[in-house]
C-alpha positions in Angstrom: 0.0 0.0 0.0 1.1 3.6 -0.9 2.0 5.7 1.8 0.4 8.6 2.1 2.5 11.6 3.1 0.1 14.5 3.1 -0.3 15.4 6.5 3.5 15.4 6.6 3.5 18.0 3.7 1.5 20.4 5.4 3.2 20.0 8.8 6.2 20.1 7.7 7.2 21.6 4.3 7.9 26.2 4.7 5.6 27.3 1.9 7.3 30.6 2.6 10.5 29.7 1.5 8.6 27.1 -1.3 6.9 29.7 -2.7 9.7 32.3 -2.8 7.6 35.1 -1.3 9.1 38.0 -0.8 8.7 41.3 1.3 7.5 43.5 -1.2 4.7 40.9 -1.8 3.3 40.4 2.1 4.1 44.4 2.0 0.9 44.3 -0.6 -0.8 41.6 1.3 -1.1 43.3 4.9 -1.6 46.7 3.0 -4.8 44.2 1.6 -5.7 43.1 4.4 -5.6 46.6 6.2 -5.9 45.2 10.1 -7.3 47.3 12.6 -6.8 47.9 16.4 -9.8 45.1 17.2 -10.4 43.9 14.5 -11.3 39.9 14.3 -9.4 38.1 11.8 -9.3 34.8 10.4 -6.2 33.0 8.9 -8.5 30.0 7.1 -6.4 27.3 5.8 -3.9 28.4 7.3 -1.4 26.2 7.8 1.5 27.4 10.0 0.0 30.4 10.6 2.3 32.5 8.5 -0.3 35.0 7.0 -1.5 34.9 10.8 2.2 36.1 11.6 2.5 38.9 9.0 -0.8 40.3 10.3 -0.3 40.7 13.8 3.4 42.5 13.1 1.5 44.8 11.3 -1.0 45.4 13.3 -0.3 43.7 17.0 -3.8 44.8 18.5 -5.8 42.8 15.5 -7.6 39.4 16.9 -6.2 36.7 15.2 -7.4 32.9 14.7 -6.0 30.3 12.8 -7.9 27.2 11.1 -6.8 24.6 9.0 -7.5 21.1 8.5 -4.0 19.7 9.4 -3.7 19.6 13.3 0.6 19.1 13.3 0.1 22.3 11.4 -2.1 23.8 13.7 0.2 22.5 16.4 2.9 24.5 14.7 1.1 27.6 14.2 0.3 27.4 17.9 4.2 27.3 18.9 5.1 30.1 16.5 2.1 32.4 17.6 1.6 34.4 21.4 -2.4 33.6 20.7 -4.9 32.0 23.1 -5.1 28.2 22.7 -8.8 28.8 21.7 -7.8 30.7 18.6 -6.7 27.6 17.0 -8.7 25.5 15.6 -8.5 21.6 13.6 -11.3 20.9 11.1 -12.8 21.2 7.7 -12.8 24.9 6.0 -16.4 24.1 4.4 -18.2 23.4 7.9 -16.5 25.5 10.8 -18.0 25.8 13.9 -17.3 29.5 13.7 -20.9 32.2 14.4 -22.4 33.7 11.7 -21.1 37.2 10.9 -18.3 36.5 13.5 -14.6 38.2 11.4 -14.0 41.3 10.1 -11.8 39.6 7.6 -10.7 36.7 6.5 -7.9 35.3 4.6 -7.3 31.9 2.6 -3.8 31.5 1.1 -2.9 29.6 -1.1 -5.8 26.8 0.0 -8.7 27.3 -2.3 -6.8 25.2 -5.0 -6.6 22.3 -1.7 -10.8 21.7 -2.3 -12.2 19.8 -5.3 -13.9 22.0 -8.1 -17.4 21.1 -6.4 -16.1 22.0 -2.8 -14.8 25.4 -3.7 -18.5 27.4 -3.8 -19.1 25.5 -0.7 -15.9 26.9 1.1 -17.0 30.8 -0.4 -20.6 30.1 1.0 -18.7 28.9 4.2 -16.3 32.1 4.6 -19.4 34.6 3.1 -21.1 32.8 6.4 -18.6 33.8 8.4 -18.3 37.5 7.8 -19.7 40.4 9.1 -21.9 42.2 6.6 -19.4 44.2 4.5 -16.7 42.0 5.7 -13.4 41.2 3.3 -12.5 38.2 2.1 -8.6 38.3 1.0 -7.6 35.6 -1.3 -3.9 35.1 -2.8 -4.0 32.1 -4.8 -2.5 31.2 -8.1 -3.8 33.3 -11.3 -4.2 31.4 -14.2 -6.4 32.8 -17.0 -5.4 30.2 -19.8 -7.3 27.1 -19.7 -4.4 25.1 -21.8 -2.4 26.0 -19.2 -4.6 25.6 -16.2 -4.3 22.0 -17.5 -0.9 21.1 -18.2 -0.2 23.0 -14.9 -2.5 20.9 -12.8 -1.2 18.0 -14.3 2.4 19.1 -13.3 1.1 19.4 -9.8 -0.5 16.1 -10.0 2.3 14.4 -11.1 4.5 16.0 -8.2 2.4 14.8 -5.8 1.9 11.5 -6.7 5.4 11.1 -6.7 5.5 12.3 -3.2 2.9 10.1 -1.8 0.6 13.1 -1.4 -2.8 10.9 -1.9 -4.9 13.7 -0.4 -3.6 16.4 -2.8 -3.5 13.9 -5.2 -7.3 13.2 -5.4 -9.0 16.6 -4.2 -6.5 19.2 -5.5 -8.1 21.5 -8.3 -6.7 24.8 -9.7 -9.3 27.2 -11.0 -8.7 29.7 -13.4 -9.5 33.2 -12.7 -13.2 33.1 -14.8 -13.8 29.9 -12.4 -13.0 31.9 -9.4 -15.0 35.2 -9.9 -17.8 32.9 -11.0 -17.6 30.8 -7.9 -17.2 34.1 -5.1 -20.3 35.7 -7.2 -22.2 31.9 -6.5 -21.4 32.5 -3.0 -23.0 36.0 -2.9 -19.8 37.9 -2.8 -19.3 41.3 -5.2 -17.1 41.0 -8.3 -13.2 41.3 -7.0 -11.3 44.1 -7.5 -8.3 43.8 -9.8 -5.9 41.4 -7.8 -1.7 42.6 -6.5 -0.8 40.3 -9.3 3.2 39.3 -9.2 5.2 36.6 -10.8 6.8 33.4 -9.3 9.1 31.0 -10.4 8.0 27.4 -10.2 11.8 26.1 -10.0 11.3 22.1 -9.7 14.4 21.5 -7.8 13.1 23.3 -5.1 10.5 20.4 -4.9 13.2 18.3 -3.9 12.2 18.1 -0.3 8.5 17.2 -1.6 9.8 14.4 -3.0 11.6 13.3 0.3 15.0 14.0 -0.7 14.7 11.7 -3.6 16.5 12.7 -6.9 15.2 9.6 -8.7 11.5 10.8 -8.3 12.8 14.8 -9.2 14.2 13.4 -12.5 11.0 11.7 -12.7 9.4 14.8 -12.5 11.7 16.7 -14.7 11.3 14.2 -17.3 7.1 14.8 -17.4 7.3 18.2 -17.5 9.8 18.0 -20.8 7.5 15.8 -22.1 4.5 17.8 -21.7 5.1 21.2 -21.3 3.7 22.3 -24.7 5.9 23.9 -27.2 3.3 27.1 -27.7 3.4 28.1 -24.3 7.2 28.2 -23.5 7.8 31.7 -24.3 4.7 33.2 -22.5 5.5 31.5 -19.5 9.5 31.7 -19.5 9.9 27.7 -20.0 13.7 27.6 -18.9 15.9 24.4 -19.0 19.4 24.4 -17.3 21.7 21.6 -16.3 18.8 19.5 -16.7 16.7 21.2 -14.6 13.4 22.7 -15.5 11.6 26.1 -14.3 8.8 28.1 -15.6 6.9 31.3 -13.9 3.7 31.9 -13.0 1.3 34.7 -11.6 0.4 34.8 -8.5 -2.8 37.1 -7.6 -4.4 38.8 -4.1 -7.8 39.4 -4.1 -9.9 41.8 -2.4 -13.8 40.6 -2.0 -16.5 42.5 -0.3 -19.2 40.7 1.5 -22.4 42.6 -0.3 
């Protein structure tokens, strides 16, 4: 039998460093976000807690709570963060055992593309639940507005986690374009978004190395799919680089601002 290595991933991998963010870019994000003195804030799907993190630097008297579905990564976010045990919590982003209208705000990064396509109007109903009436949702996910390449990327991701063992990601992941996405928040009864911070990132497949538990054979694996499939057409638009037999390519990531109408 397989073993499946996705709570591991979660727990244990530092998307920060994974996903090469940089100052300027949580600069945007708690600008986004725009924390007051008071305020109640949630970090959903949030992992270690690292949006969590940025948010209460910026704005130490804000009321922070962190969900996510992983509870080593809860764990973890409770270790890094000076929060009340309470403002933690283990369990599924579509059915939280939060009040109605109880955040100001509330964040998702990077976790929307975690849920299947069916579960990610539930998850919007869920956080549109949540908030206050003219509450914000911020969302920083992945922008892809190319439906060829939403494919061939999700298949990259796919690929990368099966050969990491990643079962969960492997059967629920889904990465929705950015039509998908407004259509979804608009299902959910959230107004249109606002143009998104948009920035680029490099998705360097050696730096998936500790994905793949250390394991070179499975990185050359994964090298060898992507030179297989990446299509020809899109290299240049989406900076296709191949160097000592390593592969790389870039991608745009996107905040959102959404107001709860």
């Amino acid at each position: 039998m397989a073993i499946d290595n996705s709570n591991a991933r979660n727990a244990g991998v530092d998307f920060t460093k994974l996903h090469n963010v940089e100052e300027g870019h949580w600069g945007a994000f708690v600008n986004i976000v725009d924390a007051q003195p008071g305020e109640k804030i949630l970090d959903c799907m949030g992992g270690q807690g690292q949006a969590a993190e940025k948010t209460l630097k910026h704005q130490p008297e804000a009321v922070l709570f962190v969900q996510d579905r992983v509870a080593d990564a809860v764990a973890k976010a409770k270790a890094n963060l000076n929060l009340p045990d309470e403002n933690f919590v283990a369990g599924d982003a579509c059915e939280m055992k939060f009040d109605n209208a109880e955040f100001d705000t509330v964040v998702v990064k990077m976790g929307v593309h975690e849920l299947q396509k069916q579960q990610q109007v539930t998850l919007f109903k869920e956080l549109f639940r949540v908030l206050k009436p003219d509450g914000k949702l911020v969302l920083w996910h992945i922008f892809l507005d190319d439906n060829n390449f939403q494919e061939i990327f999700q298949a990259i991701v796919r690929k990368k986690d099966d050969l990491g063992g990643f079962k969960h990601q492997v059967e629920n992941r889904y990465f929705p374009t950015d039509t998908e996405t407004r259509s979804n928040l608009q299902a959910a009864g959230f107004q249109n978004p606002v143009e998104p911070y948009k920035f680029t990132h490099t998705f360097d497949l050696s730096k998936r190395l500790n994905e793949l538990g250390g394991n070179t054979f499975k990185l050359k694996g994964l090298q060898d799919f992507v030179r297989q499939n990446f299509p020809d057409k899109l290299k240049d638009e989406y900076v296709y680089k191949e160097i000592c037999q390593n592969i790389s390519f870039q991608i745009q990531m996107a905040i959102y601002s959404i107001k709860k109408s």
